[in-house]
DOVEX-706258 format. One record per residue (C-alpha): chain; x, y, z negated; residue number from 1; residue in one letter. Coordinates in nm, 3 decimals. Example, Ala and Ser with C-alpha at 12.3 -4.5 7.8 and 13.67 -1.06 7.14 Angstrom:
   ch        c1        c2        c3     i   aa
    A     1.230    -0.450    -0.780     1    A
    A     1.367    -0.106    -0.714     2    S
# end
This chain:
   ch        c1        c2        c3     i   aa
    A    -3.318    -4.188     2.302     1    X
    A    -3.621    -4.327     2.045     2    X
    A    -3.640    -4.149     1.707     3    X
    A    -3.613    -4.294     1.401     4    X
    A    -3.810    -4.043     1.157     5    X
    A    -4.157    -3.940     1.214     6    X
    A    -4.232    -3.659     1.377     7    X
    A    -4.460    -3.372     1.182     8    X
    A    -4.592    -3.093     1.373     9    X
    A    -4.689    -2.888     1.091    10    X
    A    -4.314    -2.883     0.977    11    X
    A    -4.181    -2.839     1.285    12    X
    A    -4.424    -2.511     1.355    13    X
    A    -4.273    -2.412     1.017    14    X
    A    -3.929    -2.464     1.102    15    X
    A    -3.988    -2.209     1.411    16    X
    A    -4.133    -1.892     1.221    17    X
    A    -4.066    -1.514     1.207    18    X
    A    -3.895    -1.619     0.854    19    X
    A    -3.636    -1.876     0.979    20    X
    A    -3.582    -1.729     1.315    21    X
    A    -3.499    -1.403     1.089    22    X
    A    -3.263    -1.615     0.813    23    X
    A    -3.087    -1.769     1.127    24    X
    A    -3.000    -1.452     1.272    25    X
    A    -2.935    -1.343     0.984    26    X
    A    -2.648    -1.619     0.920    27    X
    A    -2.523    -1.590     1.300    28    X
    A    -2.453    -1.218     1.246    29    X
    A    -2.288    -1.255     0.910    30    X
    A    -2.088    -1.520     1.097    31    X
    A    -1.967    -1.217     1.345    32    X
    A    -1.953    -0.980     1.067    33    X
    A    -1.725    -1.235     0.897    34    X
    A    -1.558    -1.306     1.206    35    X
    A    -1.454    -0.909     1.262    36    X
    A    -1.344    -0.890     0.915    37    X
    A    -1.033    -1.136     1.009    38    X
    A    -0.986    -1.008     1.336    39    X
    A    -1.165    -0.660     1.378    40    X
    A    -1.051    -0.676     1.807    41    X
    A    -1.302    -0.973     1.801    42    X
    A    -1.606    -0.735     1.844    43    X
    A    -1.438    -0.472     1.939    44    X
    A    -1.539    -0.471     2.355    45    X
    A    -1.569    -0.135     2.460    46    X
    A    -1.642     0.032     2.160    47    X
    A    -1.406     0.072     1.917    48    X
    A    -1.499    -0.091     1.591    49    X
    A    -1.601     0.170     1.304    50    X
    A    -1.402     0.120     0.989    51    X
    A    -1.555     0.250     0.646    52    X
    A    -1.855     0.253     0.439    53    X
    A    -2.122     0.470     0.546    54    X
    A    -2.286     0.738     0.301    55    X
    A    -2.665     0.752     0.228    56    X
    A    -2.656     1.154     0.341    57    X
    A    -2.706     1.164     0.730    58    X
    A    -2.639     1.393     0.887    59    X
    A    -2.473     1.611     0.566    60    X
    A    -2.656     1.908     0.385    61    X
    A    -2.387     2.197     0.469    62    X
    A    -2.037     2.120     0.699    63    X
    A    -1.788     1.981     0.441    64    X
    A    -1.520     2.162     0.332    65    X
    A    -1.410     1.857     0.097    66    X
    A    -1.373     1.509     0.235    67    X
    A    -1.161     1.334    -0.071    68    X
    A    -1.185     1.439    -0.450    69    X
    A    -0.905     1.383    -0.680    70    X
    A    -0.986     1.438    -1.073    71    X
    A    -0.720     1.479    -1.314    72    X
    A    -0.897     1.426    -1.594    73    X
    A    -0.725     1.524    -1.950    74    X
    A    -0.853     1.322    -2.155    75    X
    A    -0.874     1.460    -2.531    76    X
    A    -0.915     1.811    -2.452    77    X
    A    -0.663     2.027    -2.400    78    X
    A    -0.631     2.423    -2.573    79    X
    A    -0.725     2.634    -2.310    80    X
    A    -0.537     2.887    -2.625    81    X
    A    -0.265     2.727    -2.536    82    X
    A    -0.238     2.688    -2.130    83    X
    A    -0.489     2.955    -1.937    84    X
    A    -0.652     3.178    -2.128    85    X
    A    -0.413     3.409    -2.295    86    X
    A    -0.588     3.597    -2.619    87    X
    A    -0.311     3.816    -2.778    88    X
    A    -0.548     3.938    -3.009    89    X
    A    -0.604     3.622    -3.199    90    X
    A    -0.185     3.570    -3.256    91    X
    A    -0.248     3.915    -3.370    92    X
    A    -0.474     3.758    -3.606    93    X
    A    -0.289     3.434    -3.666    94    X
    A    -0.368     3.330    -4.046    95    X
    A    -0.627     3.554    -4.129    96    X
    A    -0.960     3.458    -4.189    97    X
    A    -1.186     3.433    -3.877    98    X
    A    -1.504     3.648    -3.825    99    X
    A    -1.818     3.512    -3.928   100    X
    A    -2.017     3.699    -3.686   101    X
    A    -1.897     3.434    -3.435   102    X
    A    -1.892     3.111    -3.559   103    X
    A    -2.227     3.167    -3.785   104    X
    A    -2.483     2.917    -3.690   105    X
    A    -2.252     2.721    -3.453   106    X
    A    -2.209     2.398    -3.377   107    X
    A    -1.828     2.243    -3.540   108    X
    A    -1.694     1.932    -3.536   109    X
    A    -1.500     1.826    -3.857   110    X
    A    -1.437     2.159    -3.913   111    X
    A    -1.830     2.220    -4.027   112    X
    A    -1.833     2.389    -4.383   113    X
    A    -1.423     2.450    -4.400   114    X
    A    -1.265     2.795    -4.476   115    X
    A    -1.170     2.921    -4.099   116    X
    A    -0.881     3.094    -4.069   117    X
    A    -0.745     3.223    -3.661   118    X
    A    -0.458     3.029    -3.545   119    X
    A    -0.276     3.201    -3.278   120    X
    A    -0.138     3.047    -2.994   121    X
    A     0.220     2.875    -3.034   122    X
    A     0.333     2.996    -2.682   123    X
    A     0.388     3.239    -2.464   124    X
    A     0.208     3.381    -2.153   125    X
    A     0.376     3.526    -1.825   126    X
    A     0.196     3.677    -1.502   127    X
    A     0.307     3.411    -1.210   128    X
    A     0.247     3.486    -0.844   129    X
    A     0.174     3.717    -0.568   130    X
    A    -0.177     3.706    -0.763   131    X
    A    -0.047     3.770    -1.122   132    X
    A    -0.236     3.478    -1.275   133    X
    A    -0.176     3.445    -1.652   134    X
    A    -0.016     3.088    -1.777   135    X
    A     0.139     2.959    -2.025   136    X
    A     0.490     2.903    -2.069   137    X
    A     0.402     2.504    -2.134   138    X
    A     0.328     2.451    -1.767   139    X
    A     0.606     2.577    -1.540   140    X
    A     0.494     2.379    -1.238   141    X
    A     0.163     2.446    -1.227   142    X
    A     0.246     2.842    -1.294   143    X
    A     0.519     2.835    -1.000   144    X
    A     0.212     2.711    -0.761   145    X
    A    -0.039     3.013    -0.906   146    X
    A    -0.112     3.170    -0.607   147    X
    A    -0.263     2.796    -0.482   148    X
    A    -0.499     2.726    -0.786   149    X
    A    -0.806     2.869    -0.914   150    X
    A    -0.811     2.916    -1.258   151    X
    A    -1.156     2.887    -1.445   152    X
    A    -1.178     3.059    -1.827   153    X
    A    -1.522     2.997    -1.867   154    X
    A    -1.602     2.620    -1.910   155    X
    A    -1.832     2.545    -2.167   156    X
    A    -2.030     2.213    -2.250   157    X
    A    -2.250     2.046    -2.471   158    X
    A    -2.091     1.768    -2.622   159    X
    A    -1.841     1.836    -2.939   160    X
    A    -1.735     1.427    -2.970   161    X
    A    -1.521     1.287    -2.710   162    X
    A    -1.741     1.009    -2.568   163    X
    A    -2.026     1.137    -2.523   164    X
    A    -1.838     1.456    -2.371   165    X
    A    -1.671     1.270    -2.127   166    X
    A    -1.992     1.077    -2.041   167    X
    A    -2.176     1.445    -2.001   168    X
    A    -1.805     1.582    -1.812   169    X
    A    -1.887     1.273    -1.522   170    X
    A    -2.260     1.170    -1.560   171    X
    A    -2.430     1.552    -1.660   172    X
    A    -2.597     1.336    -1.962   173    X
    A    -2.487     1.135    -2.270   174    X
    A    -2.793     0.877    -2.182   175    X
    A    -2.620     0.521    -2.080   176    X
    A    -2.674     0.415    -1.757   177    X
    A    -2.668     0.712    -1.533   178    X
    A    -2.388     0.737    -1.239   179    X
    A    -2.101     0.916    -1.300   180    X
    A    -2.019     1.193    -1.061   181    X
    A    -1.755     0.984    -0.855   182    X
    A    -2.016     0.722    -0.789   183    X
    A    -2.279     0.961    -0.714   184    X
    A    -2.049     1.105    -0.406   185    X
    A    -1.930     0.761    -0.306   186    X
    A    -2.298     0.704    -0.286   187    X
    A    -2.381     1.018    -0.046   188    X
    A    -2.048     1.009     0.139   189    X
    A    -1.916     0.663     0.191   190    X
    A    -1.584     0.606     0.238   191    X
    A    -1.360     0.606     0.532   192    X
    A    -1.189     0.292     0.405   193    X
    A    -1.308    -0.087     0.418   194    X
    A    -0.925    -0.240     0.289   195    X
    A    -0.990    -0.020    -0.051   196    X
    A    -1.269     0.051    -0.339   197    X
    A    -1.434     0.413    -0.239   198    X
    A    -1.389     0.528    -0.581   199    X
    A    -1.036     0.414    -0.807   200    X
    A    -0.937     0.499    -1.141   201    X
    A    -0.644     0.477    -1.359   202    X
    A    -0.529     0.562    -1.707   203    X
    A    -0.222     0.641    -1.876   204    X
    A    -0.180     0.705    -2.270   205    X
    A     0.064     1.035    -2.400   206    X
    A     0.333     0.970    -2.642   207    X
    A     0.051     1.148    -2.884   208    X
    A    -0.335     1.265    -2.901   209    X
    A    -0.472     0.955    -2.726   210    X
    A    -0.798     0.880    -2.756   211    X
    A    -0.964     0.570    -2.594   212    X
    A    -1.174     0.608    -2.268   213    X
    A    -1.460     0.358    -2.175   214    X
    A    -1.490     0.210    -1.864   215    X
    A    -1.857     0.329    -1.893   216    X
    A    -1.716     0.704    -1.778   217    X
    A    -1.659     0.509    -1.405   218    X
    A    -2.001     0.332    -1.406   219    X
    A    -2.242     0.339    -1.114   220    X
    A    -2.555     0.318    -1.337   221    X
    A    -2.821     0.251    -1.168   222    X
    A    -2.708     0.245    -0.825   223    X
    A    -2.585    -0.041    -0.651   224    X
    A    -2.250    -0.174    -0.819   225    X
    A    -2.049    -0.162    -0.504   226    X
    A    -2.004     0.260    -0.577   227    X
    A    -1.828     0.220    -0.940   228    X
    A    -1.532     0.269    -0.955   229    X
    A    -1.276     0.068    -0.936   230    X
    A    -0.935     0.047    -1.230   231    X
    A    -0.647     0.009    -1.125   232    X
    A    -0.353    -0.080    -1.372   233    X
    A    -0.070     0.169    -1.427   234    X
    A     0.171    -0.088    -1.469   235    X
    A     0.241    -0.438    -1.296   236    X
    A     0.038    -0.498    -1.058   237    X
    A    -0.250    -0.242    -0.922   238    X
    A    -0.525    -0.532    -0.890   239    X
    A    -0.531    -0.825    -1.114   240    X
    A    -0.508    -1.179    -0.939   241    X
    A    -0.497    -0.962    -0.594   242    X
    A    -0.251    -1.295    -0.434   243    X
    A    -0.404    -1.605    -0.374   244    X
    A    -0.318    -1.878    -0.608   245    X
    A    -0.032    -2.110    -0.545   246    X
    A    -0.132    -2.431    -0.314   247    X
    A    -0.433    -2.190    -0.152   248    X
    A    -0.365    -2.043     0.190   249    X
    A    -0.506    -1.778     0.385   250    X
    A    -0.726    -2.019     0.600   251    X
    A    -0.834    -2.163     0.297   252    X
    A    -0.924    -1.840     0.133   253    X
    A    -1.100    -1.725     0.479   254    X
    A    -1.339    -2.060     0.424   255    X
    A    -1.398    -2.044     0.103   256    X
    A    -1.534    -1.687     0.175   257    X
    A    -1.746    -1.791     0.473   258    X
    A    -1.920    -2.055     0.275   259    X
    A    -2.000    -1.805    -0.061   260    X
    A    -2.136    -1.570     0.160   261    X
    A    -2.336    -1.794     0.376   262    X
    A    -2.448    -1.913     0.015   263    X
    A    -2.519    -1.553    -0.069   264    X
    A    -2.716    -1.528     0.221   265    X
    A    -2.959    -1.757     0.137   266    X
    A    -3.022    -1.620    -0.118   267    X
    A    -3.061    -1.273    -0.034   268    X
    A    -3.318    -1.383     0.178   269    X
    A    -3.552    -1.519    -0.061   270    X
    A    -3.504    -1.199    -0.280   271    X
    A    -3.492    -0.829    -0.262   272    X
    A    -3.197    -0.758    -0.448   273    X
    A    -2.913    -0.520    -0.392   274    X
    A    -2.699    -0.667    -0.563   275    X
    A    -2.671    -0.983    -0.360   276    X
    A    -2.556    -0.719    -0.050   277    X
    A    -2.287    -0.557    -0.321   278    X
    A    -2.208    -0.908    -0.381   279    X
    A    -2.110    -1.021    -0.013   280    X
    A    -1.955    -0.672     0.094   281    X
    A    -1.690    -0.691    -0.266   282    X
    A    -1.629    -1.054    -0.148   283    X
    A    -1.519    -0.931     0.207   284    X
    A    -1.353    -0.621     0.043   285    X
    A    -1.123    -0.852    -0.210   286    X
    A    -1.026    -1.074     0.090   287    X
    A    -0.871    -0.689     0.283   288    X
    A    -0.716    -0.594    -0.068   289    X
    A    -0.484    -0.924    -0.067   290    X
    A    -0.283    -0.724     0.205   291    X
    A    -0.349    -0.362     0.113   292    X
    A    -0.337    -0.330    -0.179   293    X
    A     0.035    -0.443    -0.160   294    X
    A     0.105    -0.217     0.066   295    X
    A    -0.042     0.067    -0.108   296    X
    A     0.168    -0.005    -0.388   297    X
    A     0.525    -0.022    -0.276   298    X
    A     0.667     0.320    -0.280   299    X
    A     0.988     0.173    -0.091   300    X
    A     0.876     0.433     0.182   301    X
    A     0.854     0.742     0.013   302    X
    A     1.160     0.880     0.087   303    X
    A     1.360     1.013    -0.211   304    X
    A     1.299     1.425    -0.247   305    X
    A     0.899     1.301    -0.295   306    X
    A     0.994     1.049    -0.554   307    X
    A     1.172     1.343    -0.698   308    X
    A     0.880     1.614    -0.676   309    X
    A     0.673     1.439    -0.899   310    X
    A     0.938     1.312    -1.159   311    X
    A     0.907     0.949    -1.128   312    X
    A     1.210     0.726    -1.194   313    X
    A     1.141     0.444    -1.058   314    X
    A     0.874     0.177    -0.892   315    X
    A     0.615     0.077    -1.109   316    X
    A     0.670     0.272    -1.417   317    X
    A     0.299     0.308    -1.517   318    X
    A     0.337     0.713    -1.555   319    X
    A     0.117     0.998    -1.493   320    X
    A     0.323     1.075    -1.225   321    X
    A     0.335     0.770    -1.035   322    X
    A     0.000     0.785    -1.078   323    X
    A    -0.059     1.103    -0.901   324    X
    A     0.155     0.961    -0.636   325    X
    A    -0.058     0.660    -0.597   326    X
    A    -0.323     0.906    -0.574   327    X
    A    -0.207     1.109    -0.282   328    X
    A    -0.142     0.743    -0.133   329    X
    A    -0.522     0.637    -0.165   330    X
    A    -0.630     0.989    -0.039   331    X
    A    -0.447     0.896     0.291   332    X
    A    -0.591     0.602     0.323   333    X
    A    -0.986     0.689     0.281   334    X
    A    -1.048     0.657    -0.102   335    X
    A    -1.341     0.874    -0.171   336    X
    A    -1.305     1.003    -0.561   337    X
    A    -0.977     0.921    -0.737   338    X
    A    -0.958     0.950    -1.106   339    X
    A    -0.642     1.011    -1.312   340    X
    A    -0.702     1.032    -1.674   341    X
    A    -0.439     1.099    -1.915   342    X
    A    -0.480     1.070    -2.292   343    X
    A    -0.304     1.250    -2.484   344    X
    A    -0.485     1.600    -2.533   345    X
    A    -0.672     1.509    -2.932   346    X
    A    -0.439     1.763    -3.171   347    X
    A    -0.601     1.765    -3.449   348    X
    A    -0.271     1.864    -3.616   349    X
    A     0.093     1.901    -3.493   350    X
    A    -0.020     2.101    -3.213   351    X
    A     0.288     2.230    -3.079   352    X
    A     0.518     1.923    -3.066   353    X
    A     0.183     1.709    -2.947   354    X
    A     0.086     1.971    -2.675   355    X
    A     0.399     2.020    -2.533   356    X
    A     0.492     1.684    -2.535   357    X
    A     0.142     1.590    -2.340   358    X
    A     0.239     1.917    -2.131   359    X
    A     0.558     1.788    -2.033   360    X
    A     0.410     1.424    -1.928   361    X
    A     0.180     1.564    -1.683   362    X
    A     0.255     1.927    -1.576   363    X
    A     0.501     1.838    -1.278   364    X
    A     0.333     1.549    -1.143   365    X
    A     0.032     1.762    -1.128   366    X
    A     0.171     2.035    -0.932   367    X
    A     0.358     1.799    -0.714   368    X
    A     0.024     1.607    -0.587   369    X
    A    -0.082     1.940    -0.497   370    X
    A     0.257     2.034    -0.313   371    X
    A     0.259     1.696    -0.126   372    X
    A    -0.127     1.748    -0.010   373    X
    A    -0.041     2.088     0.117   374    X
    A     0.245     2.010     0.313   375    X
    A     0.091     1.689     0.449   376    X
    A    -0.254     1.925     0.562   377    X
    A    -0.413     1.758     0.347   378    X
    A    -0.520     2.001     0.122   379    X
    A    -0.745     2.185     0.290   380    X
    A    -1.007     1.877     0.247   381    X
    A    -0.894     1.763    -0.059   382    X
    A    -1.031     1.890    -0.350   383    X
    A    -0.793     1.897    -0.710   384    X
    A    -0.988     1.944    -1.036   385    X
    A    -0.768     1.943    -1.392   386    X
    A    -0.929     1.970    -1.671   387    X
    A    -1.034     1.808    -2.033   388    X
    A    -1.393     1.688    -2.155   389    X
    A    -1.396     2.043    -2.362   390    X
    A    -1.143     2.296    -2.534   391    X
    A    -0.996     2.364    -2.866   392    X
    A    -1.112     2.595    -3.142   393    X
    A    -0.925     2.950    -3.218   394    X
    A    -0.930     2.875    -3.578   395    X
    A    -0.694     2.643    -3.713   396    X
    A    -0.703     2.293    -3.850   397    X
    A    -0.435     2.236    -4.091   398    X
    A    -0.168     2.219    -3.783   399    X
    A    -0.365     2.156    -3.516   400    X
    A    -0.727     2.229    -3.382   401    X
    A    -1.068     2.130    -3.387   402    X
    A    -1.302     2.004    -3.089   403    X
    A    -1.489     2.307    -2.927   404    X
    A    -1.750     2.338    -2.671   405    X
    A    -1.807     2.727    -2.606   406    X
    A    -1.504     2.780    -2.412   407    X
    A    -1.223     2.600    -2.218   408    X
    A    -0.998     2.636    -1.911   409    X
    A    -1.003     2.420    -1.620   410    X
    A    -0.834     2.491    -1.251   411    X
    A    -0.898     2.370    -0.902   412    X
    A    -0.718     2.326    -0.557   413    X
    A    -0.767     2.291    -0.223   414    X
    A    -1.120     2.175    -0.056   415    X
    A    -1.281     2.531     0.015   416    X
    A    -1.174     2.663    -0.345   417    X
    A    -1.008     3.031    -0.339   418    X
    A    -0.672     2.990    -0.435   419    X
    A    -0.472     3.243    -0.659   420    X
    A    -0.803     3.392    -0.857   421    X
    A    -0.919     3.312    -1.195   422    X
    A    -1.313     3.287    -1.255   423    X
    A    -1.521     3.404    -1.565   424    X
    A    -1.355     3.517    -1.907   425    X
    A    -1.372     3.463    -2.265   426    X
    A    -1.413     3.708    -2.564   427    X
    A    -1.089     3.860    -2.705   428    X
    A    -1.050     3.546    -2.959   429    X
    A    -1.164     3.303    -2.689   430    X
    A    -1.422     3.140    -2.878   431    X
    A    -1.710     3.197    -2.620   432    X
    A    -1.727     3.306    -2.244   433    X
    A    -1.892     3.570    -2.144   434    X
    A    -2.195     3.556    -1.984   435    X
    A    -2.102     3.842    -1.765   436    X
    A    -2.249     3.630    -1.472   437    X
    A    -1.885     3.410    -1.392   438    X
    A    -1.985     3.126    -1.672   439    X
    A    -1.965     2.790    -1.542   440    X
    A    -2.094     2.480    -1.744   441    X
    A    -2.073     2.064    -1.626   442    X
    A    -2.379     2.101    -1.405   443    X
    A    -2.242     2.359    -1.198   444    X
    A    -1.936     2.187    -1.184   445    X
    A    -2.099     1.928    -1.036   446    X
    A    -2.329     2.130    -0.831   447    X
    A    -2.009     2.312    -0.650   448    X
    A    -1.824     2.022    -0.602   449    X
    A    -2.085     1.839    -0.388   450    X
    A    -2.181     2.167    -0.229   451    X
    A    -1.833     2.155    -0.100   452    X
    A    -1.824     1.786     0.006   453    X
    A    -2.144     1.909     0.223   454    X
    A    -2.390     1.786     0.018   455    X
    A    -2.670     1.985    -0.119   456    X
    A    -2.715     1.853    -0.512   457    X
    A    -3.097     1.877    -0.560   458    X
    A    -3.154     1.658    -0.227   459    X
    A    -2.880     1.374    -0.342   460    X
    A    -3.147     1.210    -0.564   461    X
    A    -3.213     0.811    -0.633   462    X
    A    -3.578     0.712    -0.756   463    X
    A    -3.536     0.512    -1.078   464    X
    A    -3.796     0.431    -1.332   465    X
    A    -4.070     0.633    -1.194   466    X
    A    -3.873     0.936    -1.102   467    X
    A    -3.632     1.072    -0.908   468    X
    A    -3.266     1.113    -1.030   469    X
    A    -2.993     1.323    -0.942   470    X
    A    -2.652     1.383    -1.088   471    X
    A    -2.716     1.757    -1.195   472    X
    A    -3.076     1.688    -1.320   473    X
    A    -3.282     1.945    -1.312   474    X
    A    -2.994     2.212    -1.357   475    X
    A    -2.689     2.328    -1.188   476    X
    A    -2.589     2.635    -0.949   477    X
    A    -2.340     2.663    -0.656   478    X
    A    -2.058     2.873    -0.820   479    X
    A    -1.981     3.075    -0.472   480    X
    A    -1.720     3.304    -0.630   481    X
    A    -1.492     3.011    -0.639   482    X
    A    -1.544     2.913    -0.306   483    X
    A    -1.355     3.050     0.020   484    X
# end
């Protein structure tokens, strides 16, 4: 056969280099990597084919103890006067005015210059448990589990304004841009899902208290976008758009796929960017959530005594509780860090009605997530944190109380936490802990929680800018007395 174009050498040496043999190869395994995705069995041979998203810590620091985190986050800030720190000396002192010798010199929120007078808890306290743990009468769930939490007095924080507070409660800084916490362990863990996001969050508002949450508090920062996290709606359905549209079919869908990624791949080989991989791995992920995310949704299964434990009514209700629910679902099915917040913790006034209220909304649900993990065995590598951005001031604010930073309660469950102790202590008003050597601020938080996912927190670092970034900074310290 005779050709009709004229042949160029030059270009055809070209044609044959290092760089298009490489971008070839390139497209031929994305093909099979493509190819898998639809049928995983494809490639399977004699090896089975390894699901999940690997982490950027290989081998891990310290043998896990953790393999999931669940954070139910109250958003607001809840009075740890009011749930677990019990101070009868400040209902003693109820109306009277408050000691200078504490707050002198202190850092307030709107309560900076005002007359401050003690407000003494609204409720009552009870000893719960084979371990005698001190709740309050708010909570009856979460004090009939006692002897399975860890209760921790002595929170304290820098940040008296709820934005920034929640940005310091999952990034360790109020600077934009830097990784919050769930992001940061997606990053060194992976996931041990491909069909869902490594890192999912949700939101629900209280009847009262709410204050608005950005979706900045998820935010990968400067890591590759493929570890933020992930919202999914409380009500209708989880995943906007998750169906194809009408007249598009699944073949369809499957080419139209193929060809933006072979796109994608073009262009990732002309440039070094990230974000061109993050954009070819969410394009594969979105194609798995069209079936599981479904799936994951439907509560049809859960059988009618679970449905029960946590207090939800019925399918797609948009509730803390079938939040937590969804939560323990995800857990099962590889989701790194899940997220609940629930806002409805700000009482500036009307404490009581607003508190119990937001007590009632979440307090069941809360202990029932635990319940389920625990009789599942799931518990054991599951770490539960609940807690607020900060705490609430022991002087009053008309009927309510001010933001506070010295002090505030948080507890924890499961994933190599001691269960049925409570950590570090406040002073008899509980205005301040006491730095009797069981404080605990965000850093060491942090520091703990990674420590128990395996991961040591000064070697999970990212260089950015010049220098080299970690979630704790330059702070932080392992809190062993909480840890089994």
């Amino acid at each position: 056969m005779s050709l009709n174009f004229p042949f160029n050498e030059e270009a055809f040496r070209r044609s044959i280099n290092r760089r298009t043999f490489l971008t070839r190869s390139a497209y031929g395994l994305g093909g099979l990597a493509l190819a898998s995705l639809f049928n995983p069995k494809l490639l399977a041979g004699e090896a089975p084919v390894r699901h999940g998203i690997p982490g950027a810590i290989q081998p891990l620091h310290f043998p896990p103890k953790a393999k999931r985190v669940i954070h139910l986050c109250m958003a607001g800030g809840p009075s740890h006067l009011e749930s677990f720190d019990n101070k009868p000396k400040l209902k003693e002192l109820d109306g009277k005015p408050f000691p200078e010798s504490l707050t002198k010199g202190q850092q307030l929120a709107q309560l900076q210059l005002a007359t401050l007078k003690a407000r003494g808890p609204f409720t009552d306290f009870a000893k719960y448990g084979k371990s005698g743990q001190e709740i309050s009468g708010i909570f009856p769930h979460i004090a009939a589990m006692a002897d399975d939490i860890c209760i921790v007095r002595s929170m304290h924080t820098e940040q008296i304004n709820h934005d920034p507070a929640h940005a310091f409660m999952n990034t360790g800084s109020i600077i934009k841009g830097r990784p919050s916490m769930g992001s940061w362990l997606f990053y060194g863990l992976g996931a041990e899902t491909d069909n869902l996001p490594g890192f999912v969050v949700f939101t629900t508002q209280g009847k009262s208290g709410a204050q608005p949450v950005s979706s900045r508090q998820w935010s990968a920062g400067f890591l590759p976008s493929r570890y933020q996290g992930i919202q999914f709606q409380s009500r209708g359905d989880a995943v906007h758009y998750v169906g194809n549209p009408d007249g598009v079919c699944q073949s369809t869908q499957r080419q139209v796929i193929e060809e933006v990624n072979r796109m994608n791949g073009i262009l990732a080989d002309e440039t070094l960017d990230p974000e061109i991989q993050t954009r070819i791995a969410q394009y594969e992920l979105a194609f798995r959530m069209q079936s599981s995310v479904p799936e994951l949704t439907d509560f049809a299964n859960e059988p009618q005594h679970i449905l029960d434990a946590y207090g939800i009514k019925h399918m797609g209700e948009g509730t803390f509780a079938s939040n937590c629910l969804m939560a323990r679902r995800l857990a099962e099915r590889g989701v790194r860090f899940i997220q609940l917040y629930h806002r409805a913790w700000d009482h500036h006034g009307d404490i009581v009605n607003g508190m119990t209220g937001a007590a009632l909304e979440v307090d069941q649900a809360s202990a029932a997530l635990v319940q389920d993990l625990k009789q599942r065995g799931m518990l054991d590598d599951t770490l539960v944190i609940w807690g607020g951005e900060f705490g609430r001031t022991p002087m009053g604010q008309g009927s309510g109380r001010d933001h506070h930073i010295k002090a505030f309660s948080i507890w924890m469950a499961g994933g190599g936490i001691k269960p049925g102790i409570t950590y570090g202590s406040t002073d008899e008003l509980g205005y301040s802990y006491l730095e009797d050597g069981q404080d605990m601020d965000v850093h060491d938080l942090h520091a703990t929680m990674l420590k128990l996912c395996g991961i040591d927190h000064t070697r999970l670092t990212v260089r950015y800018q010049g220098r080299d970034f970690r979630l704790t900074d330059v702070h932080g310290r392992v809190i062993d007395g909480i840890c089994a």
